[in-house]
C-alpha positions as CSV (number, residue, x, y, z in Angstrom):
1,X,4.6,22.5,-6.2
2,X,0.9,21.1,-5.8
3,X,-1.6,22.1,-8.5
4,X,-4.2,24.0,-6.5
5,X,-7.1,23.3,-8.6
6,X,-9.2,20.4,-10.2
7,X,-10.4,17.2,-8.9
8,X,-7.3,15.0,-8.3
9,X,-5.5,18.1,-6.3
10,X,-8.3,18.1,-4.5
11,X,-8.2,14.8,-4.0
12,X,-4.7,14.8,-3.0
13,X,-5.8,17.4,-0.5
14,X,-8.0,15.2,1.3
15,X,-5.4,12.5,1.2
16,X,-3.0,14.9,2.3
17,X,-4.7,15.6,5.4
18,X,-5.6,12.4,6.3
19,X,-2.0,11.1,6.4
20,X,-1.0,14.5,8.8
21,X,-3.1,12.9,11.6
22,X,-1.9,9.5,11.6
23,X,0.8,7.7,12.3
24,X,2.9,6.9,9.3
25,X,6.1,7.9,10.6
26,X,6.6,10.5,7.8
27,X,7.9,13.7,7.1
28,X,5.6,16.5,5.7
29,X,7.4,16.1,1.8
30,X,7.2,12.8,1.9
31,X,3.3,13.1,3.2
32,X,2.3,15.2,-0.3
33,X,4.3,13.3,-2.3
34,X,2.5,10.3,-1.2
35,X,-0.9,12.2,-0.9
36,X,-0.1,13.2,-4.6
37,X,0.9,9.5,-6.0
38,X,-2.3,7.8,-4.5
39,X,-4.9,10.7,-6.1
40,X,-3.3,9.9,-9.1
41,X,-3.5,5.8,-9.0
42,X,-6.9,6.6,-7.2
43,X,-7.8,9.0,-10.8
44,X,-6.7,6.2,-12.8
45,X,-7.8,3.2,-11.3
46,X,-4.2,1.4,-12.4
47,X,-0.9,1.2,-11.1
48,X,0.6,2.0,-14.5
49,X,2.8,5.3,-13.6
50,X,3.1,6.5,-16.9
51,X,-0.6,7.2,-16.6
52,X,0.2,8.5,-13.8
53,X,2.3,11.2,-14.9
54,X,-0.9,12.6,-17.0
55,X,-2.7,13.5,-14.2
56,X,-0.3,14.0,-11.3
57,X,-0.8,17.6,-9.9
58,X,2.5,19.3,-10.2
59,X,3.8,22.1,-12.0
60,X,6.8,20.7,-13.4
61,X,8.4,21.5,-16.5
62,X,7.6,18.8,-18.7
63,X,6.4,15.2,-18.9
64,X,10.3,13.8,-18.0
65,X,10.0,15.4,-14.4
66,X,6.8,14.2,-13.9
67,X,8.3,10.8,-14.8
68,X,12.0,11.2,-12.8
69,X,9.7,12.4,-9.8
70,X,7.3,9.6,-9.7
71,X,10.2,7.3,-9.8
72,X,12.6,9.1,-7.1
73,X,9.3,9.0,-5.0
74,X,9.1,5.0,-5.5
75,X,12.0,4.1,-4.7
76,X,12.8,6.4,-1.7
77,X,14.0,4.4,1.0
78,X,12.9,6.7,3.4
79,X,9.3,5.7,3.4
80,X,8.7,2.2,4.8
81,X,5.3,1.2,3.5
82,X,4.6,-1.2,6.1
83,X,5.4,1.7,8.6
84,X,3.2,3.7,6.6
85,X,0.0,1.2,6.4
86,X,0.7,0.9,10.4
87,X,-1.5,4.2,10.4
88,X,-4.1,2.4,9.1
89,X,-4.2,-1.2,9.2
90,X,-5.8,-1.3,12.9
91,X,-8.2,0.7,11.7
92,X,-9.4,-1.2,8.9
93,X,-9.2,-4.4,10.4
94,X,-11.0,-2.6,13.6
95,X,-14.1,-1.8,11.2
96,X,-13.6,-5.2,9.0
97,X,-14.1,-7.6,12.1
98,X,-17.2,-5.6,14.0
99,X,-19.6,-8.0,15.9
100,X,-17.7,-10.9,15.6
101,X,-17.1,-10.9,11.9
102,X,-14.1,-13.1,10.4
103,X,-11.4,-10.6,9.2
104,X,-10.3,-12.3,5.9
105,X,-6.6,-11.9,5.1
106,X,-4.8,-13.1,1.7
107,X,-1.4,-13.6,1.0
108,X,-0.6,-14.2,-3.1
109,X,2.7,-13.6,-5.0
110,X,3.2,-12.0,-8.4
111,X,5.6,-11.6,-10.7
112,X,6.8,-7.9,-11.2
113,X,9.1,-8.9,-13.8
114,X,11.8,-11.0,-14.8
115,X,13.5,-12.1,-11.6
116,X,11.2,-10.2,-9.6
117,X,8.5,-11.1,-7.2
118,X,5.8,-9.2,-5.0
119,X,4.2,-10.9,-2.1
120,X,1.6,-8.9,-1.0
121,X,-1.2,-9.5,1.6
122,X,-4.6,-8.3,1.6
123,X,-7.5,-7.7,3.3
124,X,-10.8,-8.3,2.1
125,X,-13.0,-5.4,2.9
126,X,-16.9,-6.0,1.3
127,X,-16.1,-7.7,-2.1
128,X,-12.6,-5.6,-2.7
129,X,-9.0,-6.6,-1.4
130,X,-7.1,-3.8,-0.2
131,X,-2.8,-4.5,-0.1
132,X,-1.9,-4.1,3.3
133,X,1.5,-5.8,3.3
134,X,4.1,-6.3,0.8
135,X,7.5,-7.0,0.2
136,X,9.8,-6.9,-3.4
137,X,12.2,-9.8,-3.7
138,X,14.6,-10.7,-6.7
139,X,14.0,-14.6,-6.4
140,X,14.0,-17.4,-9.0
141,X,10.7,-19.0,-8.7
142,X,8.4,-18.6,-5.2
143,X,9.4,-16.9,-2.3
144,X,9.5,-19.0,0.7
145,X,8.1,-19.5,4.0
146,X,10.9,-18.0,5.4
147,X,10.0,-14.9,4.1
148,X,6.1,-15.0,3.8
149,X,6.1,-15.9,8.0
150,X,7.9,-12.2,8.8
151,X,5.6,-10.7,6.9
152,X,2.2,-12.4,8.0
153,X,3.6,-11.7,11.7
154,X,3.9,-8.0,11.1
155,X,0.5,-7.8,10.0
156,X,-1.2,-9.9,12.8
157,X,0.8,-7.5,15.6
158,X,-1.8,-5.3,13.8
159,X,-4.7,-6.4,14.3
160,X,-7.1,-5.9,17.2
161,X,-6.7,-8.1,20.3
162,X,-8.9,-11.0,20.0
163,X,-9.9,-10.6,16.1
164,X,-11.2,-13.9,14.5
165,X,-8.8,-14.2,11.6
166,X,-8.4,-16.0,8.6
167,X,-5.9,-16.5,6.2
168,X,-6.6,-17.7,2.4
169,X,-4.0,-17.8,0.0
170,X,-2.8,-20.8,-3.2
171,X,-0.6,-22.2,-1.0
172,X,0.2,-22.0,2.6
173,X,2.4,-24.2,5.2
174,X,0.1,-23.9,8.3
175,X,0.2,-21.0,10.1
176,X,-0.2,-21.0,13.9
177,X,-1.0,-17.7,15.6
């Protein structure tokens, strides 16, 4: 159960009812849990869950719940984030390209950890880049084209007829949309 005071349940409140009126394609647990998780990386400014677990606003029992819940929520394969950011991607990209303006995407890959990569794209928004896209793959060294294209496609069905787009990233084979 939700906290029902202080600054991040209030937080996760707003976040909450944001994500009831769009289109993420989840179920109303799923929608707190998710509310709950972003006020608490949105608190922290990181992506480090154990400080997560400080400040997430549930009554649990101790800090090991707050931990096991954090992770079940992660790994549910119930929520699809790209179904998910589907809510809000048009939207963003909507505001991003206004009058004509070039709607900058990135694609970059990371290392998670050993034998683990994220590629992840982004759009740039004023001088931040939010993650829009992104896909977990156990891989020895980069991930391919072959998987980068799928994802690059999914993310330009989602953006608005017409949009002047450009994609950056370290390395790219050309892309034709």
């Amino acid at each position: 159960m939700r906290l029902s005071r202080g600054g991040i349940s209030h937080t996760a409140w707003v976040i909450e009812e944001d994500l009831s009126d769009r289109d993420t394609g989840l179920h109303k647990p799923h929608i707190v849990g998710l509310a709950d998780i972003a006020a608490c990386a949105l608190a922290c400014r990181s992506a480090n869950t154990s400080e997560w677990q400080t400040v997430l606003p549930r009554r649990t029992g101790d800090e090991a719940s707050k931990e096991r819940y954090i992770r079940r929520f992660l790994s549910n394969p119930l929520i699809a984030p790209l179904v998910v950011m589907r809510g809000f991607i048009p939207e963003i990209a909507e505001v991003t390209g206004t009058n004509g303006k070039i709607i900058v995407l990135m694609m970059d890959q990371s290392k998670i950890s050993e034998g683990f990569e994220c590629l992840m794209v982004s759009m740039r928004v004023g001088e931040r880049a939010i993650p829009v896209a992104w896909k977990v793959k156990e891989v020895k060294g980069n991930i391919g084209f072959d998987e980068q294209k799928p994802l690059l496609d999914t993310v330009y069905a989602m953006m608005p007829e017409g949009a002047n787009i450009l994609l950056a990233g370290d390395y790219l084979n050309s892309v034709r949309w």
